[in-house]
N, C-alpha and C positions, 0 to 999 in steps of 0.2 A: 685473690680468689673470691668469688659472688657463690653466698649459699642461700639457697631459699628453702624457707621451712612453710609448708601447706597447712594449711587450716591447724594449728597447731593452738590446744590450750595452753595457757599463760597460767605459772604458778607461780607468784612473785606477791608478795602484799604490800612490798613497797612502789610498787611498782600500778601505775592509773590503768593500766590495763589487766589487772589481775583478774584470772577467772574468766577472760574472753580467750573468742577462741579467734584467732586473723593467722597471716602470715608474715613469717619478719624474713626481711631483706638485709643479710650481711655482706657488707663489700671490706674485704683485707682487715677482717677483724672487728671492725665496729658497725652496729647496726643502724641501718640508714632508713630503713620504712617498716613501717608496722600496721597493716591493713587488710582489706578485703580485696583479693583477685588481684594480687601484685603481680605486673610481667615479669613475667621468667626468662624473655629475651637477655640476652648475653649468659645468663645465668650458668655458672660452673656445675653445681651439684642441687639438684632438687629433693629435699626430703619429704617425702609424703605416704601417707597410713591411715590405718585407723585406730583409732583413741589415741595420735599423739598430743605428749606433753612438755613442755619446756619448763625447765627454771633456772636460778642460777647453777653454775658448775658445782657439786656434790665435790665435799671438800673431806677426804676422810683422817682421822687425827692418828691412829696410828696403823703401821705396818712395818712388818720384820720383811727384809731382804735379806741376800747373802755376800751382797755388794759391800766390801772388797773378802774376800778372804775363803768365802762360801758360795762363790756363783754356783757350784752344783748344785746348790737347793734354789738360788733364785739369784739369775743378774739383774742388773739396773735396769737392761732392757726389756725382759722377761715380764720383771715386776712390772713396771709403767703401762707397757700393752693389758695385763691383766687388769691395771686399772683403767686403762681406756676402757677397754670390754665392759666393764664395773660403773662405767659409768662418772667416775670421778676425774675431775681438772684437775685437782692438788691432791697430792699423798704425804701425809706427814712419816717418813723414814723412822724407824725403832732404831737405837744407837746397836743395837746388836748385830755385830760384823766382828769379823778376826780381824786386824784389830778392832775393837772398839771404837765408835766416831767419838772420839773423847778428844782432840782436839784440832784447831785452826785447818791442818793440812786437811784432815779426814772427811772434815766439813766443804772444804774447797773441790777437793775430790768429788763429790757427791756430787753439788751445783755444774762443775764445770764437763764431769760427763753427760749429765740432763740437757745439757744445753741446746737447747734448738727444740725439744721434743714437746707432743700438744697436751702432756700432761707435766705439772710444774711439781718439781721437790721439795719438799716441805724439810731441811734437817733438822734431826733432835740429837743437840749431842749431849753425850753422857754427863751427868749430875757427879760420881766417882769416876776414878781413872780404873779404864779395865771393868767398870760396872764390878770393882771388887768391893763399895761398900767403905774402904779405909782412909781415899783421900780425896779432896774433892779436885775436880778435874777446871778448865780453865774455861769460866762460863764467859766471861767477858769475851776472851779471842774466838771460841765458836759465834758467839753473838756477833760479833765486829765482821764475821768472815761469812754468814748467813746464817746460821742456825734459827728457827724461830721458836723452840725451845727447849729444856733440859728432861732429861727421862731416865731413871735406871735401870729402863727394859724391865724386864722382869726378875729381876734383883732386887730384893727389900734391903733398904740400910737397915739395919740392924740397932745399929749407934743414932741414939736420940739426940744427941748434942751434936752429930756431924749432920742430923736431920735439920736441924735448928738454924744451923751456921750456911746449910745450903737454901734453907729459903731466907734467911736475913741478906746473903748475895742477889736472890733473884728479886725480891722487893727492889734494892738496889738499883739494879739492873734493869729493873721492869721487864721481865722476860718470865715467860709459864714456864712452870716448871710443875713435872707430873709429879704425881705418889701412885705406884702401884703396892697395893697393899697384900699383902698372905705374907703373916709371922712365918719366919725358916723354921723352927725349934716345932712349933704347933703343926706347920705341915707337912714335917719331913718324913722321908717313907710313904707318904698318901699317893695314892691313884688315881683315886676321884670321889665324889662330892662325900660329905658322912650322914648315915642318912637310914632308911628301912633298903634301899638299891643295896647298897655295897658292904649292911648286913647280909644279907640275904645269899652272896654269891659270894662272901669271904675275902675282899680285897679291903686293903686299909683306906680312911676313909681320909679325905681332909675338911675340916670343919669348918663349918661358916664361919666359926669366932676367928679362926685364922687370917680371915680379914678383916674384919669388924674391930678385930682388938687392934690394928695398924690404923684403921680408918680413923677409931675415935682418938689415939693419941695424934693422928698428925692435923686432926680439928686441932687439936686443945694447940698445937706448937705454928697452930697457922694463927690461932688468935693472939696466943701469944707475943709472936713478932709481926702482927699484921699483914698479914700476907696473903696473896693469890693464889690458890692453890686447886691444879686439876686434878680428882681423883679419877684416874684411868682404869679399867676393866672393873667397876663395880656388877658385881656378882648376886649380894645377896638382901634378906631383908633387912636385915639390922644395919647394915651399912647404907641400905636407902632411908631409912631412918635416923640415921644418924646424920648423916648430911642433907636431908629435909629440916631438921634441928637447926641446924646451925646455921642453912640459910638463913630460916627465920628469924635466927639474932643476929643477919645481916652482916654476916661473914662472907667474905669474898671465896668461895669456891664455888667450882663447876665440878662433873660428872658424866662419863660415857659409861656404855656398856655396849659392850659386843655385841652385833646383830645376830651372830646365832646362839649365842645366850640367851634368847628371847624367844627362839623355833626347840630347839635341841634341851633335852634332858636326860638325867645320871640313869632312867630304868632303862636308856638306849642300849647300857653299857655291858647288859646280859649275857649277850654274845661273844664279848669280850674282843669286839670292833675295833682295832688299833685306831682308826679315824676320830671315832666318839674320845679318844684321850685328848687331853686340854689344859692348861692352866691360863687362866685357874679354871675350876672343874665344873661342867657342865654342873646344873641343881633341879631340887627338884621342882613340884607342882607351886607348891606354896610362894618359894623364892622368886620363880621365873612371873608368877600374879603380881609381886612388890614390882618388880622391875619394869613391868607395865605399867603399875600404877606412877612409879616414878617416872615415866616420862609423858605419861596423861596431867601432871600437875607441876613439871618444869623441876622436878627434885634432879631428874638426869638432864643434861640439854645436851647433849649428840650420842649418835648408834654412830661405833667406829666396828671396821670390818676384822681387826687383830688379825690379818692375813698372816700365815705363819708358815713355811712351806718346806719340804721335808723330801729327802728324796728314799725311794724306795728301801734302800738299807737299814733308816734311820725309823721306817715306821710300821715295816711289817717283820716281827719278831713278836716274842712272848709280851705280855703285855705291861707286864711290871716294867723294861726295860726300854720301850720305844717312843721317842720323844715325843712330847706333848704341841700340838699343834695344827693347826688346819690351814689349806689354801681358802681365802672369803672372799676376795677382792671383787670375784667375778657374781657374786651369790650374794653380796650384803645385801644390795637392795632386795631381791626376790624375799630374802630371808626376813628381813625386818615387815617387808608387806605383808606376807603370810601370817608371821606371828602375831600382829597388831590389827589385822582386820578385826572391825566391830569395838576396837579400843580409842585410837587415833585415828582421825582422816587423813588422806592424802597429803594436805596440803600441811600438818602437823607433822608426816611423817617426812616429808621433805624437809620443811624447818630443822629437822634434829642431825638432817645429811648437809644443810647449805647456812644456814645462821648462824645457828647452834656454834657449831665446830669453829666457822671465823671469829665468834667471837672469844670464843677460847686461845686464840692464838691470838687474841688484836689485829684483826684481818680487815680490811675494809671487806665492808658489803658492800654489791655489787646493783646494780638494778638491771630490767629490764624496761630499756626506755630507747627510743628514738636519739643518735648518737651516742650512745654508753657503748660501752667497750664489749664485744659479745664472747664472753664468759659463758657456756652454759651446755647443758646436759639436757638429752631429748629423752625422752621416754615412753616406753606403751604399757600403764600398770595392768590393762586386763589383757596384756599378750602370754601366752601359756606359750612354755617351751621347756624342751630336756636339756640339760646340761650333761652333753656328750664330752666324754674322755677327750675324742681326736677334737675338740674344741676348745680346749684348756689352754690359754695365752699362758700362766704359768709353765714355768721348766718342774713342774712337780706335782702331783696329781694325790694327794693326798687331803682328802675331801668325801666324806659320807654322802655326800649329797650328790655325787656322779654320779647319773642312770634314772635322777628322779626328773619328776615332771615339776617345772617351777612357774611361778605368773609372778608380771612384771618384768618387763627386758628393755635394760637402757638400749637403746637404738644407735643414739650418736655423740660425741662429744666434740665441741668448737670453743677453740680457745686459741691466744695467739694467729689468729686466720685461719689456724689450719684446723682439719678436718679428721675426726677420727670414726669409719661405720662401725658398727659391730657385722661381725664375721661368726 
């Protein structure tokens, strides 16, 4: 298959053409010219607009499917198209599935139904068996079988010595392994963030320290066994402070935060929106300025989409009772754009969706160069558009942000040869 991309800017800084605007000539996956006024004779698919953008394929580090056990909130297939639409070539899988991807087969399963498709799987299988927290699950045989790393979903271990023993495996191993951080005992019963919001309208709150007090213990047991350590869904300021800290003394960890952690806050919650529920919980003014400021100064290096997908039953009810989560996959990028104009430039803001993320995984980067492998993601950041319901690639529709007007629309994604438009 021949794709040609029109007058298209280049956002790549590894890359000699970065910041020009030409067109690239893709034949069966890898890119063969890069120039002004390429023939388009033979050409299969011509992409062309105005203000588009290329860079490498937007690689997001995590997402909840429902693949195997849950396909009614999301299958493999479901999910993938939402991230083609999203813009993303790789989606890092959350081990959260009935069962759990906690070992070798689950993991198998995962790759071998992906297979052929133009967005790649990233597994993360489970740190405990069953993500219950009491044993540790078999890191070696998901790694042996693809995994590219370990995660307890959103499950805190509890047990600081099984915390311990699971990153002194993954040193080992050399395999990432996440920490999602909110203490159970500190959070439990909470609705959303603790704060003047959720005084105000009488729901229980849950506390920033709820994370912070996770964050700073698994610094002190990453230094301790020298270890790599990604901390996933940071949320608040003290935990961007705290892992600003400890980069500084040259501690190997990394940092995401959820792109609508970064648009979205807890006074949303007024209404008492089942959408706006979350874990961890939306924050407020103060919090959401840290989280900016961490990723204007490399405290976070990637915005992941926590695509989390729910079906009707599961999310409109009273509010105390309806699970925590949103579909993002289609909305990160709009979302991270929005929240970070006048913070980050573009091309920073791309870093944190295509660098950032690989190198959290030990991912080769990619370039944009004459013969390299064409890996990549098209985009129009100043194209305005709705995000209509009958538009939803996910099997589930649970998402605040349906019916709004958004800017920035990934256009296309090419990966493997093949071709994915947005619809």
């Amino acid at each position: 298959m021949q794709i040609l991309l029109r007058a298209t800017k280049i956002i790549d800084p590894k890359s000699s053409h970065n910041g020009t605007i030409a067109d690239i000539l893709i034949s069966d996956g890898q890119i063969v010219s890069i120039g002004k006024d390429l023939d388009a004779m033979g050409v299969d698919e011509v992409i062309e607009g105005d203000d588009l953008h290329v860079s490498n394929g937007w690689v997001d580090l995590y997402a909840t499917f429902g693949d195997p056990g849950r396909e009614h909130k999301e299958d493999l297939e479901s999910g993938l198209k939402a991230a083609a639409q999203g813009g993303f070539t790789k989606v890092a899988i959350a081990p959260e599935a009935f069962p759990a991807i906690d070992d070798k087969s689950a993991v198998r399963y995962l790759l071998n139904k992906a297979n052929g498709n133009v967005v790649d799987v990233l597994p993360l299988g489970a740190i405990t068996k069953g993500l219950k927290g009491v044993e540790l699950a078999e890191m070696f045989d998901m790694q042996d079988s693809g995994a590219v790393g370990v995660s307890n979903g959103k499950h805190n271990i509890d047990n600081s010595k099984l915390v311990n023993l699971a990153f002194l495996y993954s040193r080992n191993l050399n395999l990432p392994i996440y920490s999602f951080c909110q203490d159970t005992m500190m959070a439990a019963g909470g609705q959303m963030h603790e704060g003047i919001a959720n005084t105000s309208i009488g729901v229980k709150g849950i506390p920033a320290l709820a994370e912070e007090i996770i964050v700073a213990r698994d610094i002190y047991l990453a230094e301790y066994s020298d270890v790599s350590v990604h901390f996933s869904h940071i949320t608040t300021k003290g935990s961007v402070e705290l892992i600003r800290q400890a980069k500084a003394k040259g501690l190997k960890v990394t940092a995401s935060v959820p792109a609508h952690h970064l648009l979205l806050k807890d006074a949303l919650i007024a209404d008492f929106e089942p959408n706006y529920k979350v874990i961890p919980p939306f924050r407020d003014d103060e919090h959401i300025e840290a989280l900016k400021s961490g990723l204007v100064d490399g405290t976070l290096d990637a915005i992941i989409s926590d695509h989390e997908p729910h079906e009707i039953e599961a999310k409109f009810s009273e509010f105390s009772i309806v699970e925590p989560g949103i579909i993002a996959l289609e909305t990160a990028f709009s979302s991270a754009l929005e929240a970070l104009s006048g913070k980050l430039s573009l091309e920073q803001i791309i870093d944190k969706l295509t660098t950032g993320p690989r190198s959290v995984l030990n991912l080769e980067i990619p370039t944009i160069e004459e013969g390299a492998t064409a890996e990549l993601t098209v985009f129009a950041p100043s194209l305005s558009w709705e995000y209509k319901k009958e538009d939803v690639k996910s099997l589930s529709f649970n998402s605040p942000l349906i019916g709004k007007e958004m800017q920035g629309l990934p256009v296309a994604i090419i990966n493997h040869g093949k071709l994915y438009l947005n619809s």
